[in-house]
N, C-alpha and C positions, 0 to 999 in steps of 0.2 A: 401365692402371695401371702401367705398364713404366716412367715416372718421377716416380711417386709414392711414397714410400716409408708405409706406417702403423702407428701407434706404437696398440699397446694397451696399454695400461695393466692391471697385476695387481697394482697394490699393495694393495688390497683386498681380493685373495684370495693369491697367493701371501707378498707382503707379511706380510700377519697369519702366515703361517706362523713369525713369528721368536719365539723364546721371548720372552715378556712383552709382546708388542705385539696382543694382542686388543682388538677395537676395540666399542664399541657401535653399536648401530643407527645413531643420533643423530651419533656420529662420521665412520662410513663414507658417511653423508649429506650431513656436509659438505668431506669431502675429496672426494667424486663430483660435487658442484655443481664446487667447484674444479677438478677435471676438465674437466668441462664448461667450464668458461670460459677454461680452457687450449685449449680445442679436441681433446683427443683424442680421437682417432677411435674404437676400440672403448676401453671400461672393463668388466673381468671383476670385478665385484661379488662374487661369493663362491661357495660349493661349499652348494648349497641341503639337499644329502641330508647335509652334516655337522653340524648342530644346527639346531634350530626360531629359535633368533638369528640365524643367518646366511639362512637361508629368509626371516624376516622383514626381515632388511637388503637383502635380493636384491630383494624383491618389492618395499619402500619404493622404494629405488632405479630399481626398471623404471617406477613409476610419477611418477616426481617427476622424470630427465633426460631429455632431448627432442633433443638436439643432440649425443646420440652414442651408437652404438652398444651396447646391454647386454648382456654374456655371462654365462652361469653355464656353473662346472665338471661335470661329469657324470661319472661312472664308464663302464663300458658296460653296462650292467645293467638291467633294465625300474625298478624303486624309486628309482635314482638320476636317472634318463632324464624319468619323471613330475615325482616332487618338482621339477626342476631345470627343467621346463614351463611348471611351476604357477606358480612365485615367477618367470616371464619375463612371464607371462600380460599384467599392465598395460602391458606397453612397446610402442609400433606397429613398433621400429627395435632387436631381438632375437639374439642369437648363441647356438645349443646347443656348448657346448665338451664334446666328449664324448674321454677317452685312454685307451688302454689301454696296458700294457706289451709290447715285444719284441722286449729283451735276452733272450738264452739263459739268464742266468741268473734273468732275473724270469719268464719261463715257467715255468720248470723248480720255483721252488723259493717262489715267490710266488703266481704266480697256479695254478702245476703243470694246466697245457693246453698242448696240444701244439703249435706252430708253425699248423697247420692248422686247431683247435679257435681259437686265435686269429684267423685270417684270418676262419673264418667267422662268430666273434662281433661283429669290428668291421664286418664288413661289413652284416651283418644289423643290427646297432642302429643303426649312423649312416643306414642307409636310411628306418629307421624314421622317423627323425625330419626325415631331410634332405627326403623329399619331403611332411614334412606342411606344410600351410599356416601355421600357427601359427611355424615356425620359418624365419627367415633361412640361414642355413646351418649346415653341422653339421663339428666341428671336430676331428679322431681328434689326439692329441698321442703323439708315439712317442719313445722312448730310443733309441741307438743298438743296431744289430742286425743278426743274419747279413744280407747283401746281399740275398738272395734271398729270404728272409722278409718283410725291413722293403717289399722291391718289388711281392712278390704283395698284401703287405696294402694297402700304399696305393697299386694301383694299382683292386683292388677298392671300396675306399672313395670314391674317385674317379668310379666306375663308380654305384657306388651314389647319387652324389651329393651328396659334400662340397665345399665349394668353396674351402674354406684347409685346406691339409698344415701341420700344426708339425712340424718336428725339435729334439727336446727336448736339449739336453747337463746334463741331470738332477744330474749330481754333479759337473759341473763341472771334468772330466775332460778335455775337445777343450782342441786347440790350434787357432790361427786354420787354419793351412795345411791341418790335416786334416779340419777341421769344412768348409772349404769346397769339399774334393774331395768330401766327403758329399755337397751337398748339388747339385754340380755332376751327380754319377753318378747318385743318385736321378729328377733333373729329365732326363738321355739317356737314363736306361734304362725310365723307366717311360711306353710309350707314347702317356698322355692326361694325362701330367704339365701339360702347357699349359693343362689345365681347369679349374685352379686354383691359389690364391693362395697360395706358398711362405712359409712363416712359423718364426723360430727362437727359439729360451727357451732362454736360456744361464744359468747360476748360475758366482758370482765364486770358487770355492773355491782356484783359484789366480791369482785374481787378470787373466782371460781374459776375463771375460762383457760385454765391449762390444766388446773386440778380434775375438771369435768370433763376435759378431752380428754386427760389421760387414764381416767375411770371408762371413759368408753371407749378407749382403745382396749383394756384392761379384761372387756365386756364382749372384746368381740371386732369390735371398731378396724379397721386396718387405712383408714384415712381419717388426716388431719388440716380443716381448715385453717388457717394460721394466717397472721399480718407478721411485717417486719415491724419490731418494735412495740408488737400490741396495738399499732394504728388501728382504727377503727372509730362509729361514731358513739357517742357518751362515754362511756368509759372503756372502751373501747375493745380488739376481738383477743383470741388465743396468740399470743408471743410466739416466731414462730419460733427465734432462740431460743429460749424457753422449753419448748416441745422437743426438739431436735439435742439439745443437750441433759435433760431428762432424761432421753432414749439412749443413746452413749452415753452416757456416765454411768446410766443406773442399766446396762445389758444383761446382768445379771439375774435382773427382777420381770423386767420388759421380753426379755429374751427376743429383740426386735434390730434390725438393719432399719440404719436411713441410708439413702443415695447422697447426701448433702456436702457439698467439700466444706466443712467447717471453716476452715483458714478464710473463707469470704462472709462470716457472719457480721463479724465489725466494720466492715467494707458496705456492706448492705446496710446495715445500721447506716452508718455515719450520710451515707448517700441520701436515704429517704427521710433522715431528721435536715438535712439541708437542703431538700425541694420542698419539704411542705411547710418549714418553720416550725415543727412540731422537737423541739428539744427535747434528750432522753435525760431522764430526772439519774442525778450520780448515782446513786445506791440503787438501780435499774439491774436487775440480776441477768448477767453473761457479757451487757454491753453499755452497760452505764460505765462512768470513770471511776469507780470507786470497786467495781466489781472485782478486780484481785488487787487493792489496796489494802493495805493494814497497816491500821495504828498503834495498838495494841504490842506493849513491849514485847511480852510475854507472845504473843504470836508473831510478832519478826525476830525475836530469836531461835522460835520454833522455825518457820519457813526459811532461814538462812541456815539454819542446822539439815533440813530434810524437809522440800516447798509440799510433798503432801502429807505433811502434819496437820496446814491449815487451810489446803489446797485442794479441792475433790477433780480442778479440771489444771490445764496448762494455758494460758493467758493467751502465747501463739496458736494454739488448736483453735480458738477460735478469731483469730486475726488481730490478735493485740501485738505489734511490734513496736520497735524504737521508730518514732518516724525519721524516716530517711530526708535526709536534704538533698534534692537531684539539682533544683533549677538555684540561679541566681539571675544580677541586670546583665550578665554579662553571657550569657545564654543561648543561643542561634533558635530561630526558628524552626530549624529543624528538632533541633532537640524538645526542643519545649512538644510538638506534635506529638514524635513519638510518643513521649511520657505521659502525654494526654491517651494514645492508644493504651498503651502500658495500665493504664489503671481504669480502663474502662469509658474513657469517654471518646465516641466519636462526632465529630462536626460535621453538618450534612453538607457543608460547601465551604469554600475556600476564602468568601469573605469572610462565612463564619470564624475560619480558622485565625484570617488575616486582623478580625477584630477582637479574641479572643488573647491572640497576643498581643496585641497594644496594649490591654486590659494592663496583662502578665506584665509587659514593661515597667508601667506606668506602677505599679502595685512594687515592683521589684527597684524602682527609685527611694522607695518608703520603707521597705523592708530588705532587710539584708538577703535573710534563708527564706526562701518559698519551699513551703509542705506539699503533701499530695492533698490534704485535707484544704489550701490557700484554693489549690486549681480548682478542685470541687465547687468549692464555694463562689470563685469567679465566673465559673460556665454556669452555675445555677441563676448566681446575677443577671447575666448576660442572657440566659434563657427569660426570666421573669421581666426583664426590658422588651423584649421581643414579645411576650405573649399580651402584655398590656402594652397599648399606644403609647408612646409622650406625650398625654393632652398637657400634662404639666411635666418640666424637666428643668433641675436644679442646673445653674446655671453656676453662681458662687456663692458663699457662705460665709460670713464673718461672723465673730460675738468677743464681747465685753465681760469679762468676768473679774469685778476687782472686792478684794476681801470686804466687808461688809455691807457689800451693795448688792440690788438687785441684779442677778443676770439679763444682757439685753444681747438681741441677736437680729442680723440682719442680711434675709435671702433673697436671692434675682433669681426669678424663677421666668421658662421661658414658657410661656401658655401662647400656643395657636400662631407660634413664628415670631412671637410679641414679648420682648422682656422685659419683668416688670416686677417693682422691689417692694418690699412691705417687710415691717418690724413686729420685735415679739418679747416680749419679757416675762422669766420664768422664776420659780423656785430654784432652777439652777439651769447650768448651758443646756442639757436635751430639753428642758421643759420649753427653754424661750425658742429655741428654733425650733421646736414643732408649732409652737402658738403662730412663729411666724408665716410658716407655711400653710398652717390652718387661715390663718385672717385671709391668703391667698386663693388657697384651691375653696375655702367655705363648705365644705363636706359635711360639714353636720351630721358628723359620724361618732359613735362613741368609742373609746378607747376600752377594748378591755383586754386587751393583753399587750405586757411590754417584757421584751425579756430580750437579757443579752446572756450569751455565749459563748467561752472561747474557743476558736478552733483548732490552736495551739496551743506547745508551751509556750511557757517563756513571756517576757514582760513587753515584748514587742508582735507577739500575736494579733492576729485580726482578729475584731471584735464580732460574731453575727447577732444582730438582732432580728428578732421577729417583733413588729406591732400587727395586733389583729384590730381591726375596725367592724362595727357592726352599726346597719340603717335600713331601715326599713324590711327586717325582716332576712338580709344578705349577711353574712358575713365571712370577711374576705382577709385575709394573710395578707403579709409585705415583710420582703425580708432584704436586710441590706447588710454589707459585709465592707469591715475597711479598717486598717490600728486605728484610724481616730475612731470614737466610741459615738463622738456627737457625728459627726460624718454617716457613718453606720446606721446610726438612727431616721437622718434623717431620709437616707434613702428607702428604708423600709416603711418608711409612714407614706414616702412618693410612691414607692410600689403599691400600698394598699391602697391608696385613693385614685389610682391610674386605674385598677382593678372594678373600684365602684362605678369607672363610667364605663364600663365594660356591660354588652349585654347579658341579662343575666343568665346564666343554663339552666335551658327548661332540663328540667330532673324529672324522671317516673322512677324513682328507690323501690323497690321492694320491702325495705323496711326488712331485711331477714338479718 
């Protein structure tokens, strides 16, 4: 494996950790196909012992991908250890990811066991598991920690029979040069370090976490924990774009193989910024919209004379094409299916499909060209209707907008079989119709994020918004897609507040 380098993927599971990016079953099923057809090697599907959804996402998961590896997170603890079994159970090609903490201070004051009480509890669990048949290998993830600590435990664990070490930079705290004297002294000093597969999860809080993977890949490392798009929570994990095109481009330096079919990097991008509402900022290096854009005279003269002049990569290598226009109103349902197969979506049943095109019709009365980026965006609506109830569902929508007057807006929303109208006047049309629907649903939620995005070109592109809401300590995404902008809005602020009367997931995070 010494020049191979392999990208796990945890957008699934540490990913979801961002506030408002919790994903359903249905979702994380089909970012994990996408996975799958990107080629990455392991996909960490979810933390089984933190809600009966994510146990059920784990287990859908281990039973439905076939061409890569399936992990779940573990605690080290016998209830986390099971559950985390259980929902592996369907998969023939399995990872137990089991960590514990030890830093001095998460001994001490988190988990409060003593340096020793720690060695022999990760020793003891990952044994457990590492020699049963059921599991592929067992995977201890560690924080930074006294030298001599972090050596006895994972040289024990070792012993016991893991066969990947993570070294975690948990808060995002290493710098490259020190992260990869880590990871350098770790691999001399602990004597069956060669036993197994060096592995590092960096988080971006200053702005380091592909710089420090790639220092300890650099260092020894031959695995890289990675999210699509650098999801992840505060500032979030290792890009796995990022990482993966590092390593090709720069083979030279790396002298390193990824497995990765590149051509599905923006495909996966574009897929997981439109389930979680998490929009990729333009100037986003590999798969923002401005990443092979140039403004610069002097550099589009140079790139139309000879494109790597100012060019290190090719735009299609990593799935930048012209979009294609497949669908129109005039369309068959069968057609419309396939090309849902065609680009990765599949519908678990036949209403699904049956309501999926109404959608597409209805959408394709208002829009001439439908994108593949339109479908995405449909089936994600359609999936975020499904996952939240219609305690409330917008009914009709009108508004007033006349030059130097106030905007006034006025919605029939249907609460509980009951339709019922209430008015809203804004700073301008989104402001009055969300007020109107606010004096409705009464959510008493704070707004703090609002953002639109196109998902095309062109001047008749669907608009998506994301509004995120946050109350009482929850905070929950709402994302609505449609050319009208106010329309768009206001389905994303319904989506979030259908979300708030949602129970809420009980979560056990590892905080890693």
């Amino acid at each position: 494996m010494s020049d191979r380098l392999i990208i796990f993927d945890t957008t699934l599971r540490d990913g979801e950790q961002s506030p408002g990016a919790s994903m359903t079953r249905e979702e994380k099923l089909r970012i994990a196909k996408q996975l799958e057809k990107m080629r990455v090697d392991v996909i960490e599907a979810g933390f089984p012992a933190a809600s009966n959804g994510d146990f059920e996402a784990v287990r859908a998961i281990a039973g439905t991908v076939r061409d890569a590896t399936i992990c779940a997170l573990s605690r080290s603890n016998d209830r986390d250890i099971s559950r985390a079994a259980e929902a592996l159970e369907p998969s023939d090609n399995k990872r137990l990811h089991i960590f514990i903490a030890t830093s001095a201070l998460h001994m001490e004051k988190k988990l409060r066991m003593t340096p020793e009480q720690v060695q022999s509890s990760s020793r003891w669990r990952s044994g457990l598991r590492a020699n049963s048949p059921t599991m592929s290998s067992s995977r201890p993830r560690m924080a930074a920690a006294p030298m001599s600590t972090l050596c006895r435990v994972l040289e024990g664990v070792i012993k016991e029979g893991a066969t990947t070490i993570n070294i975690a930079d948990t808060v995002g705290y290493a710098v490259p040069e020190r992260f990869a004297e880590l990871i350098r002294t770790l691999r001399t000093r602990i004597p069956n370090s060669d036993k197994a597969v060096w592995s590092v999860h960096c988080h971006n809080d200053l702005g380091m976490a592909v710089a420090n993977s790639l220092a300890g890949v650099m260092a020894g490392a031959r695995q890289v924990e990675c999210t699509v798009n650098g999801l992840g929570e505060r500032a979030g994990n290792t890009s796995l774009e990022e990482i993966v095109m590092a390593v090709k481009t720069r083979r030279d330096f790396y002298k390193l193989d990824v497995g990765i079919d590149t051509s599905q990097i923006v495909p996966a991008s574009r897929l997981v910024s439109g389930i979680t509402g998490f929009v990729v900022q333009p100037n986003k290096a590999v798969v923002g919209a401005n990443a092979f854009a140039h403004a610069s005279g002097i550099h589009q003269d140079g790139v139309l004379k000879q494109r790597d002049t100012y060019e290190i990569m090719r735009a299609e290598d990593v799935g930048w094409t012209t979009n294609k226009i497949v669908l129109g109103k005039l369309s068959g349902r069968t057609a419309f299916k396939k090309r849902l197969q065609e680009i990765g979506i599949e519908l678990e049943s036949e209403s699904a499909v049956n309501e999926a095109f109404q959608r597409f019709k209805d959408l394709a009365d208002r829009k001439v060209d439908i994108f593949d980026e339109d479908l995405h965006a449909l089936v994600s609506e359609q999936a975020h209707g499904e996952a939240a109830p219609d305690h409330f569902r917008l009914v009709s929508m009108t508004q007033q907008s006349a030059s130097g007057e106030r905007p006034r807006a006025t919605v029939v929303l249907s609460v509980g079989g009951q339709e019922l109208t209430s008015e809203g006047t804004g700073s301008g049309p989104v402001d009055a119709v969300l007020r109107a629907i606010e004096e409705r649903t009464c959510s008493g939620a704070e707004m703090t994020l609002y953002s639109v995005n196109a998902i095309s070109g062109g001047t008749e592109a669907q608009g998506e918004v994301t509004v995120r809401l946050a109350k009482g300590g929850r905070v929950v995404n709402g994302v609505g897609a449609d050319p009208d902008i106010v329309l768009a809005s206001a389905k994303a602020y319904l989506s979030a507040v259908n979300k708030l009367h949602e129970p809420e997931k009980v979560s056990a995070q590892g905080g890693i």
